[in-house]
C-alpha positions as CSV (number, residue, x, y, z in Angstrom):
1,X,-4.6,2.7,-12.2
2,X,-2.6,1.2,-9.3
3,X,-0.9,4.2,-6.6
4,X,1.1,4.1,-3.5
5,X,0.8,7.7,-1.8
6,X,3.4,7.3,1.1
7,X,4.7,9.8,3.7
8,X,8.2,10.1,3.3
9,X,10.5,10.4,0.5
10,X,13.3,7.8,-0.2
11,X,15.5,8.9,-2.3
12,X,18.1,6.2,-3.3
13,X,17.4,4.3,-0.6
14,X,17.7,0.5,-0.9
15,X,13.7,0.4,-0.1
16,X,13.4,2.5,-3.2
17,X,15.2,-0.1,-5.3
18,X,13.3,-3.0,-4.2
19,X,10.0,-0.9,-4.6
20,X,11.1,-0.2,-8.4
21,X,12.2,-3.8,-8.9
22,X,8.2,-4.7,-8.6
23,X,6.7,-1.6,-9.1
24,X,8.3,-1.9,-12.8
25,X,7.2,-5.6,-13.3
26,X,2.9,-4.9,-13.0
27,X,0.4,-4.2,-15.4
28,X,-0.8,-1.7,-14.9
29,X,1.8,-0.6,-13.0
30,X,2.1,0.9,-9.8
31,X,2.6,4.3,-9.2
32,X,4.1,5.9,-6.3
33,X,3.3,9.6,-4.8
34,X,5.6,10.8,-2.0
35,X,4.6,12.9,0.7
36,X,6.9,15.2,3.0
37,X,6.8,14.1,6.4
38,X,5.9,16.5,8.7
39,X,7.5,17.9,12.1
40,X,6.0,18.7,15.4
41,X,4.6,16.8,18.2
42,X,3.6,13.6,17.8
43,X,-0.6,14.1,17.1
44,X,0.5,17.0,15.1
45,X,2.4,14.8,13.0
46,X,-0.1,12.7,12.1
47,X,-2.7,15.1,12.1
48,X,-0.2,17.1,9.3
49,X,0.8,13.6,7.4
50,X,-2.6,12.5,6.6
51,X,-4.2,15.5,5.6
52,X,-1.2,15.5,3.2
53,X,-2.4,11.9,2.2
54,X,-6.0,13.0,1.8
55,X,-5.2,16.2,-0.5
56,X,-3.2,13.9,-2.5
57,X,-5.7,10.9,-3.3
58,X,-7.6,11.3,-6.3
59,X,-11.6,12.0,-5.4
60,X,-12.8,9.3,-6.9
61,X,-10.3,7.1,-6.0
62,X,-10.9,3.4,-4.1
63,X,-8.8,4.4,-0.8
64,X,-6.9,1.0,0.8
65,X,-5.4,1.7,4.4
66,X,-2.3,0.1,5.1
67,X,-3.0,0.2,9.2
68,X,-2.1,-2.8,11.5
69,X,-5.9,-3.1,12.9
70,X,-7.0,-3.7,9.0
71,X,-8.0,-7.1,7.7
72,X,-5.3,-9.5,6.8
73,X,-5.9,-11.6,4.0
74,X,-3.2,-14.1,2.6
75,X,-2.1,-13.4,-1.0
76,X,-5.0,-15.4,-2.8
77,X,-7.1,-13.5,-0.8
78,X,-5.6,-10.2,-1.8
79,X,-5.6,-11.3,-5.4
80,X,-9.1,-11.8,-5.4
81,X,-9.9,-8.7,-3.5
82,X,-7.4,-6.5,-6.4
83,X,-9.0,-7.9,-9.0
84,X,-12.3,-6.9,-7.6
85,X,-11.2,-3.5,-6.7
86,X,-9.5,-2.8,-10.0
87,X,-13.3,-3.8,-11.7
88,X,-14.4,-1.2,-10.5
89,X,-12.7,1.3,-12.9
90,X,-11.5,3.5,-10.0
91,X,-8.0,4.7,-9.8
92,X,-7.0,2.5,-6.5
93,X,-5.3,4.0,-3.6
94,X,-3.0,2.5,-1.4
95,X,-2.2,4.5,1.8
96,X,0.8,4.3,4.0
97,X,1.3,6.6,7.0
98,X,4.1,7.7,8.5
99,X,6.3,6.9,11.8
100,X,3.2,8.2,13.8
101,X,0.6,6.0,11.3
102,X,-2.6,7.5,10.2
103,X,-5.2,9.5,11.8
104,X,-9.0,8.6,12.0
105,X,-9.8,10.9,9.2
106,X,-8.2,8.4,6.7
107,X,-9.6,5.4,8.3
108,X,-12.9,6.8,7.8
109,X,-12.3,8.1,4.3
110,X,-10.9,4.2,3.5
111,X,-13.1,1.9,1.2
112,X,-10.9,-0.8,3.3
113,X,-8.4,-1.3,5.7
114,X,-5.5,-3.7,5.0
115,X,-2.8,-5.5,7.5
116,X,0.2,-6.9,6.4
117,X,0.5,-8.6,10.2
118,X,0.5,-7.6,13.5
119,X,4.3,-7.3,13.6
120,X,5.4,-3.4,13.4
121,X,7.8,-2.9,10.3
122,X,9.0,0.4,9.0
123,X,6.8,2.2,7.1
124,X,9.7,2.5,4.1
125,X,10.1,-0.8,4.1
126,X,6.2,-1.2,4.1
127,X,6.4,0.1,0.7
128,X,8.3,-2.6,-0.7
129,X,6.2,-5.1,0.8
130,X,3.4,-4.2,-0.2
131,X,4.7,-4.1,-3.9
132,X,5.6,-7.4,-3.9
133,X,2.7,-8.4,-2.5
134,X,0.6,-6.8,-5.1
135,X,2.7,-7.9,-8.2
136,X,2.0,-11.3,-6.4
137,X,-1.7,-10.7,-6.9
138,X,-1.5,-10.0,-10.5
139,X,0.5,-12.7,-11.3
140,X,-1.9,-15.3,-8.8
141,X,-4.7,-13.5,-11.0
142,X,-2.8,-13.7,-14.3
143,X,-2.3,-17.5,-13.5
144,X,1.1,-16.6,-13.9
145,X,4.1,-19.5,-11.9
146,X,5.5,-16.4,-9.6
147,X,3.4,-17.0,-6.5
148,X,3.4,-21.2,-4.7
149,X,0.7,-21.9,-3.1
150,X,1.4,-24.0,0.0
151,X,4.5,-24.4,1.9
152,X,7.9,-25.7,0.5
153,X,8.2,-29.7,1.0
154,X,4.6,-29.9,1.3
């Protein structure tokens, strides 16, 4: 079992669409658990949001932090590292924080922390990146055409 638990709910967003658009396409496929972002002052915020994110991950569940100090593998790497996790026969986790990102107490509870790059992207958008990125996975682990490896012309 593949999960997204995200704060933040988008609604009909266009971020919602594209999340669908690969969410749809995996096997097994991904779900997604929205929840409410919080209000208050910035540490209470986050504080608030990742609690939230905590009560909502299954307990046995392999936890993957989406945080910008997290490892960033390229998406062979990440294949590799999905198909491992999914071996394990754990419901796998993926965590994304809010505006405010996520507190120490989900780093710590995190079997891994994740990267997708040191630029700063919104953490909606986040969602539908890291969808595409893990249908990419399955399809590099499937052997499936979807993902090019190397660079165009090359």
């Amino acid at each position: 079992m593949l999960r997204v638990i995200a704060v933040g709910r988008l609604k009909d967003a266009p971020e919602a669409a594209l999340f669908t658009r690969y969410a749809d396409r995996m096997r097994p496929k991904l779900g997604l658990i929205e929840i409410p972002e919080a209000r208050g002052a910035p540490a209470e915020i986050k504080r608030r949001e990742s609690a939230a994110l905590l009560a909502a991950l299954p307990t046995a569940a392999f936890a993957v932090a989406l945080d910008q100090g997290g490892e960033v593998p390229d998406s062979a790497r990440l294949a590799v590292l999905l198909e491992r996790w999914l071996a394990l026969g754990r419901p796998v986790c993926f965590l994304i924080g809010g505006a405010e990102g996520l507190d120490a107490a989900v780093l710590a509870r995190a079997d891994v922390t994740l990267s997708l790059g040191a630029l700063t992207w919104p953490h909606f958008l986040v969602r539908a990146m890291l969808a595409e990125q893990l249908y990419r996975a399955r399809a590099i682990a499937a052997g499936h055409p979807y993902h090019r490896a190397g660079r165009p012309g090359a």
